[in-house]
KEMI-577807 format. One record per atom (N, C-alpha, C): residue number from 1; atom name; z, y, x. Coordinates in pm, 1 decimal. Each point is the difference from the previous one (the first is absolute). Layout:
{num = NUM, atomo = CA, up = Z, north = Y, east = X};
...
***
This chain:
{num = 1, atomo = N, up = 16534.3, north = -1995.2, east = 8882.5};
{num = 1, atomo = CA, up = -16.6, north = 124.8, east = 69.2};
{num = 1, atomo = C, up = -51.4, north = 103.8, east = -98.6};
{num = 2, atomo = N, up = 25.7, north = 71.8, east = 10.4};
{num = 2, atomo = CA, up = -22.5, north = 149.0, east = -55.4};
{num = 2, atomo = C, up = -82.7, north = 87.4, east = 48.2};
{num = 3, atomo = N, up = -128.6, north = 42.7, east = -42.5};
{num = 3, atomo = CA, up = -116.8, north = 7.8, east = 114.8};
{num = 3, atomo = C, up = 34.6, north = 221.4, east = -57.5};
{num = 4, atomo = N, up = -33.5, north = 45.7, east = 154.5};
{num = 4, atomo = CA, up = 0.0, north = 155.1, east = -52.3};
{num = 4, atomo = C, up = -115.8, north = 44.0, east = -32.2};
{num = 5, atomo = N, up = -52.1, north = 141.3, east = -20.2};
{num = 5, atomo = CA, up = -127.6, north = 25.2, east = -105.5};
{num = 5, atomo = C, up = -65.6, north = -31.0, east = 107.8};
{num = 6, atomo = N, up = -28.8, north = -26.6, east = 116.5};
{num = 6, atomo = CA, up = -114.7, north = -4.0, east = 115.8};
{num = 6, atomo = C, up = 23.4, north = -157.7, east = 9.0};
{num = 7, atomo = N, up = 59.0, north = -50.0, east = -67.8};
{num = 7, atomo = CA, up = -53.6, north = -167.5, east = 2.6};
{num = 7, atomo = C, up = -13.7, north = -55.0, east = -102.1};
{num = 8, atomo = N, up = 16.1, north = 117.8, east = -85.2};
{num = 8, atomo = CA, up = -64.9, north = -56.4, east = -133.8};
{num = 8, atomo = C, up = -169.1, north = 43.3, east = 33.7};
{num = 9, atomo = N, up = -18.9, north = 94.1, east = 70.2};
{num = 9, atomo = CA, up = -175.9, north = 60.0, east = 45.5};
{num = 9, atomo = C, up = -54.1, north = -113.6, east = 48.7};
{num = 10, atomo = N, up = 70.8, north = -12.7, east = 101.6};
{num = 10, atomo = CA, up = -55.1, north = -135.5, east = 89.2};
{num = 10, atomo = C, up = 15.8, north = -111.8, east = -59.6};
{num = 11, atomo = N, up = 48.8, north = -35.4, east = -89.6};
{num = 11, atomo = CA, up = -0.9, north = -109.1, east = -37.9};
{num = 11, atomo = C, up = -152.6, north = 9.8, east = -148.9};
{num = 12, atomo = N, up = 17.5, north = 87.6, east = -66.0};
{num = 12, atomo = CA, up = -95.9, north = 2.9, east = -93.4};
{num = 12, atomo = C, up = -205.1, north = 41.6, east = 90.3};
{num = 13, atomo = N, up = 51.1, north = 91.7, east = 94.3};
{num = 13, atomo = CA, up = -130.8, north = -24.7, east = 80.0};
{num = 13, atomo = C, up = -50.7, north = -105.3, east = 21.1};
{num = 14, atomo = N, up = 105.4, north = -109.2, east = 64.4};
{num = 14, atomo = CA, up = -59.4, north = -143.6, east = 70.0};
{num = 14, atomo = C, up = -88.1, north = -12.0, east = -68.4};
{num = 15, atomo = N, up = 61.8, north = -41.0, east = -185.4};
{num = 15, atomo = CA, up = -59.9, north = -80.2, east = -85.7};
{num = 15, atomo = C, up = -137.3, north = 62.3, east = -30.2};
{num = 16, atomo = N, up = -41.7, north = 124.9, east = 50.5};
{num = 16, atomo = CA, up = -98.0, north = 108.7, east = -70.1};
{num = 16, atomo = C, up = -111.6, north = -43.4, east = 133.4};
{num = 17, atomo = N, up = 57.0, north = -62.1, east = 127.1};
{num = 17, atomo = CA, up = -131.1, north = -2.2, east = 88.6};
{num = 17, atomo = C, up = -115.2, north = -34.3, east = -48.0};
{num = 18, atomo = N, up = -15.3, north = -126.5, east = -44.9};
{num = 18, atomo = CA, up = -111.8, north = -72.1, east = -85.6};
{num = 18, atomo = C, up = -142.3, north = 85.1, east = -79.9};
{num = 19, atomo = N, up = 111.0, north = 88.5, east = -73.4};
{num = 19, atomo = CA, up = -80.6, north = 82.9, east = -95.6};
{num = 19, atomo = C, up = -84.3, north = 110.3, east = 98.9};
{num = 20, atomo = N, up = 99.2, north = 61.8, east = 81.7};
{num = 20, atomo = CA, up = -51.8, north = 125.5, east = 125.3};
{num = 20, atomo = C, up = -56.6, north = -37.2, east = 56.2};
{num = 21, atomo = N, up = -34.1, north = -147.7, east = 62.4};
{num = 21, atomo = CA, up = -74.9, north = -37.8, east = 108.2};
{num = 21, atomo = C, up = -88.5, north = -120.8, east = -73.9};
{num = 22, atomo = N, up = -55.0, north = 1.5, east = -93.5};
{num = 22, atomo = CA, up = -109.1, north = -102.1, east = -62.3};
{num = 22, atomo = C, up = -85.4, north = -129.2, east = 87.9};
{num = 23, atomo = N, up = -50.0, north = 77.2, east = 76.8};
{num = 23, atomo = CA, up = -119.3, north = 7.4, east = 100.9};
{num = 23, atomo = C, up = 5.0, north = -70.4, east = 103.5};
{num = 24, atomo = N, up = 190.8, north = -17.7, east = 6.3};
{num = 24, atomo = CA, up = 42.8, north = -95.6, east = 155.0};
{num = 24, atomo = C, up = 70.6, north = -88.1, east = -59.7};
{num = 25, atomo = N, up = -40.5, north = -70.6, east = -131.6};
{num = 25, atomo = CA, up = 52.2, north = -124.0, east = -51.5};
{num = 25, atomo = C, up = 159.4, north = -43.8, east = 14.4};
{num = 26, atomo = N, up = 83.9, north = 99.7, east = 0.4};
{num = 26, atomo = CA, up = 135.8, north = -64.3, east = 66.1};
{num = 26, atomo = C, up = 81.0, north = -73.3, east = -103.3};
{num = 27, atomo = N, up = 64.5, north = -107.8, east = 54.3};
{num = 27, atomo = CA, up = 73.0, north = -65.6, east = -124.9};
{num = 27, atomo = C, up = 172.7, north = -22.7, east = 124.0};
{num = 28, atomo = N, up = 63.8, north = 112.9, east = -119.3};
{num = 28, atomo = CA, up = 155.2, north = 10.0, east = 78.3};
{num = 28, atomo = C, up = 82.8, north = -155.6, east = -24.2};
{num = 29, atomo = N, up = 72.6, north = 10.1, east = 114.4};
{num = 29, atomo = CA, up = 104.3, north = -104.9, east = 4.7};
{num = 29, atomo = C, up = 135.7, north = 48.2, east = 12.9};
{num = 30, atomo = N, up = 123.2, north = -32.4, east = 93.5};
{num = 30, atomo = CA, up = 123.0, north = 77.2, east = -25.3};
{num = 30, atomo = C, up = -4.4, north = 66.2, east = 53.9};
{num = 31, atomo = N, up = 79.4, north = 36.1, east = -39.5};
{num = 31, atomo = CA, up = 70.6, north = 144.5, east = 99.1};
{num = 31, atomo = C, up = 159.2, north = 30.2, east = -63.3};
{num = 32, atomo = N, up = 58.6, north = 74.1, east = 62.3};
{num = 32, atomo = CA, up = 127.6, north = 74.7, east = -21.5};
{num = 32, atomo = C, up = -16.5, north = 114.1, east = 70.9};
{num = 33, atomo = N, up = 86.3, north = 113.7, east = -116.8};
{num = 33, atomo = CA, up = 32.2, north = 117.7, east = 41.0};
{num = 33, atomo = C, up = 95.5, north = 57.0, east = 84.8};
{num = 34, atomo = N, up = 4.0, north = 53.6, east = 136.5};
{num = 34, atomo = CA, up = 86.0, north = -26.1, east = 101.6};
{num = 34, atomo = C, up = 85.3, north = 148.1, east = -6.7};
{num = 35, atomo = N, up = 133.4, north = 50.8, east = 50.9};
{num = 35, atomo = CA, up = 34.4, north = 125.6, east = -42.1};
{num = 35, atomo = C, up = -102.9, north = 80.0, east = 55.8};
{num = 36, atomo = N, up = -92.9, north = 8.0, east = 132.8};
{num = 36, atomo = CA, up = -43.1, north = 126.0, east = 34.1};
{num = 36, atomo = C, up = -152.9, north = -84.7, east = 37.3};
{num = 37, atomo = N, up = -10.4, north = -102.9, east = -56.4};
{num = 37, atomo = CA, up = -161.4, north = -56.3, east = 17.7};
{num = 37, atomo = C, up = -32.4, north = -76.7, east = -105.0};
{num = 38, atomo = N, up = -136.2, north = -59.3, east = -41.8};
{num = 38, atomo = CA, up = -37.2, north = -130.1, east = -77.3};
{num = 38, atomo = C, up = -35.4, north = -132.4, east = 120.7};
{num = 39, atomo = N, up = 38.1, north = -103.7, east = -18.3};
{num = 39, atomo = CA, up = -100.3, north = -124.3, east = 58.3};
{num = 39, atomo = C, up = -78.4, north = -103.3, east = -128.9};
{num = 40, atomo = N, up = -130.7, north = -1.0, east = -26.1};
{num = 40, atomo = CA, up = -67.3, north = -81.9, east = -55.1};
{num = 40, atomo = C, up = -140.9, north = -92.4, east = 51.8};
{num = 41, atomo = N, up = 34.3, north = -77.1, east = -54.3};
{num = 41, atomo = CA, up = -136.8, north = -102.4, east = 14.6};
{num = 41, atomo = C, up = -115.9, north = 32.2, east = -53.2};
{num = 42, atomo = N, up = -128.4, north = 39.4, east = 39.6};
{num = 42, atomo = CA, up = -96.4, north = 53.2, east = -77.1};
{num = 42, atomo = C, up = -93.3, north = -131.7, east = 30.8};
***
């Protein structure tokens, strides 16, 4: 798949939660980028 510039955002955000949110310990699991949503495992 060929992701457009708004899933390249969403996709590079996911990986950035961690850093933005320190404080609420999150450790990501999957997810996929959907055409007009994300679903992930947090």
């Amino acid at each position: 798949m060929i992701s457009s510039e708004i899933g390249k955002i969403a996709q590079d955000d996911r990986f950035k939660t961690p850093e933005i949110r320190p404080g609420m310990h999150i450790v990501l699991d999957a997810f996929v980028v959907m055409p007009n949503h994300v679903h992930g495992i947090i």
